[in-house]
C-alpha positions as CSV (number, residue, x, y, z in Angstrom):
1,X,-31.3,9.6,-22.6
2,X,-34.3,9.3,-20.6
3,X,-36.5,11.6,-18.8
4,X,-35.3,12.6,-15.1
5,X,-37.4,12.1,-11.7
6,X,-36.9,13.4,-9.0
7,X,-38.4,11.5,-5.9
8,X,-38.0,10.7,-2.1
9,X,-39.0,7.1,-1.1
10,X,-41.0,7.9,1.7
11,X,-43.4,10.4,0.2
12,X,-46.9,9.3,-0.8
13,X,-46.6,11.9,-4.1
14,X,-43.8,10.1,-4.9
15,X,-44.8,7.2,-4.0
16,X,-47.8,7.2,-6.6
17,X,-45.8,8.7,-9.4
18,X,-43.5,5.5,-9.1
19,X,-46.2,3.0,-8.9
20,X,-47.7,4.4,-12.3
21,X,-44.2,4.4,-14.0
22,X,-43.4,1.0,-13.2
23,X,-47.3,-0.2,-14.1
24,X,-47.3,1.0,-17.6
25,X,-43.5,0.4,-17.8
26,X,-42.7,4.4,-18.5
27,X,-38.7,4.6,-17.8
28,X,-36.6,7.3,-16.4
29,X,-33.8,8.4,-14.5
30,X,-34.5,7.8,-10.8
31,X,-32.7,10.9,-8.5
32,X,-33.6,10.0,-4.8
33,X,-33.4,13.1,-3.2
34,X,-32.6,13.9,0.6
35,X,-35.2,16.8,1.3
36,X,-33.0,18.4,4.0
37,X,-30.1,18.5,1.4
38,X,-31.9,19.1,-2.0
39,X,-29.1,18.6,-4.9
40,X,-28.0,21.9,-6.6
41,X,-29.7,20.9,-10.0
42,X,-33.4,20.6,-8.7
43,X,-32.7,24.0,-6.7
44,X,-31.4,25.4,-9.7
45,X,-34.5,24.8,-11.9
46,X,-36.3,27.4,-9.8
47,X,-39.9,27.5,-8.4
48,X,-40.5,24.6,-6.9
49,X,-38.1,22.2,-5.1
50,X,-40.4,19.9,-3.7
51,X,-40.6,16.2,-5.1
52,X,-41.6,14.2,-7.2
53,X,-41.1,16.3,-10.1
54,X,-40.3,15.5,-13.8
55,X,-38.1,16.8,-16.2
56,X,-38.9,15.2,-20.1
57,X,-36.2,15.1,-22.6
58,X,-37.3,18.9,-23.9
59,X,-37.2,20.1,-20.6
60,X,-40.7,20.7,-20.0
61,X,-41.3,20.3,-16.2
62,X,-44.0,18.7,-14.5
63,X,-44.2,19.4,-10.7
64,X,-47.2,17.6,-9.4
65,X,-47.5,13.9,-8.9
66,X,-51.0,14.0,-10.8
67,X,-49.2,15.7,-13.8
68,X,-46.7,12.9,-13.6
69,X,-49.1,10.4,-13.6
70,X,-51.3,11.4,-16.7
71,X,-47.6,12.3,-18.8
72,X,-47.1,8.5,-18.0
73,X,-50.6,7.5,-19.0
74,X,-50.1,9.2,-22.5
75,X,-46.9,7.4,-23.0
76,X,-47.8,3.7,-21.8
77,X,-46.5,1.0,-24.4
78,X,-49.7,-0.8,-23.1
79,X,-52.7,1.1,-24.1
80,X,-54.7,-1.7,-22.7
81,X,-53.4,-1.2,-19.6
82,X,-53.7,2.8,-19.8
83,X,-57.1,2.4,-20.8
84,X,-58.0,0.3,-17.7
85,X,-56.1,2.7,-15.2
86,X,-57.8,6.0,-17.1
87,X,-61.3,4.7,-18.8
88,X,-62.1,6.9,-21.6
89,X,-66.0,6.9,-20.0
90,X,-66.1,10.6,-19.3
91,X,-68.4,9.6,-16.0
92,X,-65.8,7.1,-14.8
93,X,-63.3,9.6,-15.4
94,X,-65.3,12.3,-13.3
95,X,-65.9,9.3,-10.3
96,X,-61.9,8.5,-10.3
97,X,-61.4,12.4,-9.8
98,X,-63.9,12.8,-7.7
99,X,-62.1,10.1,-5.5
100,X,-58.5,11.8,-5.7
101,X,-59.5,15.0,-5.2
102,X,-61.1,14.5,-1.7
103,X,-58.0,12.8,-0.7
104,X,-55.6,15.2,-2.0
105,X,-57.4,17.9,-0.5
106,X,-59.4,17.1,2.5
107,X,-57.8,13.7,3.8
108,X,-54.5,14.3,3.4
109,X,-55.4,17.8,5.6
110,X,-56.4,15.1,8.4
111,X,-53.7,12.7,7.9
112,X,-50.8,14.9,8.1
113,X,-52.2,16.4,11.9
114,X,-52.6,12.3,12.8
115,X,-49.6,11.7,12.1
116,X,-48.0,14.6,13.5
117,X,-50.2,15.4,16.4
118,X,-47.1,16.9,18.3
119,X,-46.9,19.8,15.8
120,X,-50.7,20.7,16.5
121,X,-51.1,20.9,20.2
122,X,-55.1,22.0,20.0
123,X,-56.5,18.8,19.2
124,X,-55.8,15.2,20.8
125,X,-54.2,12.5,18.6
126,X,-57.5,10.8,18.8
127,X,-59.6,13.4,17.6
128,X,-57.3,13.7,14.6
129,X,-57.6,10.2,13.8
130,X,-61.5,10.7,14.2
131,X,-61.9,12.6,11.1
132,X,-59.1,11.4,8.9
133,X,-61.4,8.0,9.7
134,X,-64.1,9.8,8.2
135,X,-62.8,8.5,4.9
136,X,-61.4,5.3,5.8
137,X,-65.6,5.0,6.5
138,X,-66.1,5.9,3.3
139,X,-63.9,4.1,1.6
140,X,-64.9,1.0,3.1
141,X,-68.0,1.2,2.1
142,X,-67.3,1.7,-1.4
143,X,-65.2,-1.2,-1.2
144,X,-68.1,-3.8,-0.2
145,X,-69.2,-4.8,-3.6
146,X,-65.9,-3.9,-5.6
147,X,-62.6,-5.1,-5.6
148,X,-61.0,-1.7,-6.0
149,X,-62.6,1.7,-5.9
150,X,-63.9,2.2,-9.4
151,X,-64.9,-1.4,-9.8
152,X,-63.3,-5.3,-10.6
153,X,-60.2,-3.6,-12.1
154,X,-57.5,-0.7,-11.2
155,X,-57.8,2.3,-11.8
156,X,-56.0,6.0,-11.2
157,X,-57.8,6.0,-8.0
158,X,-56.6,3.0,-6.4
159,X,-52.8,4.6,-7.4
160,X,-53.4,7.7,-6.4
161,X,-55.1,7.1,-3.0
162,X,-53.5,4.0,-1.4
163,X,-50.0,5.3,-0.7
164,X,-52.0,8.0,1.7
165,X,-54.2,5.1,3.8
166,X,-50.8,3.5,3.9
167,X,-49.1,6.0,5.7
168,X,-52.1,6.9,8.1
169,X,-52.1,3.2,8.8
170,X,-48.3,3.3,9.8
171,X,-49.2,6.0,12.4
172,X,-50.6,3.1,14.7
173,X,-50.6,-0.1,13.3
174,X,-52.2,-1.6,16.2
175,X,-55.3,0.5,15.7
176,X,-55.2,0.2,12.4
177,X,-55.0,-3.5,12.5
178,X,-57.8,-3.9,15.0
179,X,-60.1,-1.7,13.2
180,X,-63.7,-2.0,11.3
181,X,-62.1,-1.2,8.2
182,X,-61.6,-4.9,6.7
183,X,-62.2,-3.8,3.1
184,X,-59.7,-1.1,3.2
185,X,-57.5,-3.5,5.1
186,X,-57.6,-6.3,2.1
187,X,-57.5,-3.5,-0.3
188,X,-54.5,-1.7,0.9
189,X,-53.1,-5.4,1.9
190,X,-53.3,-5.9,-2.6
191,X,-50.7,-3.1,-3.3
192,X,-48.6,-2.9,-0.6
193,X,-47.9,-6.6,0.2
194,X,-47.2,-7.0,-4.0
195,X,-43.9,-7.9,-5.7
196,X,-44.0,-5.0,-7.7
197,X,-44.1,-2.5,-4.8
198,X,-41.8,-3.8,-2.4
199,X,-39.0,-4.8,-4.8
200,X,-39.7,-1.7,-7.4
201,X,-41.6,1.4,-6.2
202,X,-39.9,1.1,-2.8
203,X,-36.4,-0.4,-3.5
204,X,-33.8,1.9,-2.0
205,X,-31.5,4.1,-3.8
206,X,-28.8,6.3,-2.8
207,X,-28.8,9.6,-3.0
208,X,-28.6,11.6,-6.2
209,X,-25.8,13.8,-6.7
210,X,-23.6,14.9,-9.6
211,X,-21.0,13.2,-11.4
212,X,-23.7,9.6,-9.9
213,X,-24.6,7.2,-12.7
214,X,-28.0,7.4,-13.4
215,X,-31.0,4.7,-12.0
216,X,-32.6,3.1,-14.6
217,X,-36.3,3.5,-12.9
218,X,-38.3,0.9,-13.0
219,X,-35.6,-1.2,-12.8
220,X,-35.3,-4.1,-15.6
């Protein structure tokens, strides 16, 4: 018996909660769920049916990707590579946070009117792109003297944040391409052209329903 994910490929949440599984080699039962037809069981646990979410062997839930992420962190078999990911440095800490939080809550606002610019007639496309940029600026610039964001190695940060760059780069790819950003570009370039994210964190998987045999996730 392993603990049970819930997940959708395309999500960024989701996205980052399987890259941090399959990093510290945390196992679980994959459920790929198909957000217009949300299997019975996940609607049944009440609350909350959005995804990823995480049900551990005692049933304790965790809803949030972040929650997700730091449940894994306390149960890597590598502590070195836990330790890297989450430095016990209290300041680092506070700097990796610092980081996630003004994606989860200020870029992401930005991202999701960029890439749906349809839905929110008042502003152009452009002007959308304009201040999701505003952290792309950012982030390039803390990417001129570092290999990732918190310094020469990985950390939550570089989890947490990429799958969102990622998807506002898919919104135009030619702009994105042409760009300033070259440091975001070779960053973002690192984790999404790897073997470990194209053939584990964004493998396909039918799915879930009842009576399925369970996904092994990440796959051995």
């Amino acid at each position: 018996m392993l603990p049970i994910l819930y997940s959708f490929r395309r999500c960024p949440y989701a996205m980052r909660s399987r890259y941090a599984l399959a990093e510290l080699n945390v196992y679980v039962y994959l459920r790929e769920v198909v957000l217009k037809s949300k299997p019975p069981e996940l609607l049944l646990l009440g609350g909350r049916s959005t995804v990823p979410q995480l049900i551990d062997l005692d049933g304790t839930r965790y809803p949030e990707s972040l929650d997700i992420i730091f449940w894994a962190l306390a149960r890597a078999g590598d502590k070195q590579k836990a330790d890297e990911l989450w430095p016990a440095d209290s300041q680092k800490r506070h700097r990796i946070m610092s980081w996630v939080t003004y994606n989860d809550h200020f870029f992401k606002y930005w991202l999701d009117r960029y890439k749906y610019a349809d839905r929110h007639p008042e502003r152009s496309e452009a002007y959308y792109r304009g201040r999701g940029a505003v952290f792309l600026s950012r982030l390039e610039k803390r990417l001129e003297n570092r290999v990732f964001i918190a310094g020469e190695a990985r950390s939550l940060a570089d989890i947490a944040i990429f799958p969102f760059i990622r998807q506002f780069a898919a919104v135009n790819p030619k702009w994105f391409d042409l760009s300033e950003y070259t440091n975001v570009k070779r960053w973002l370039a690192y984790f999404v052209n790897s073997d470990r994210f194209i053939s584990v964190v964004m493998a396909k998987h039918p799915a879930w329903h009842a009576g399925q045999e369970n996904t092994l996730y990440p796959a051995t």
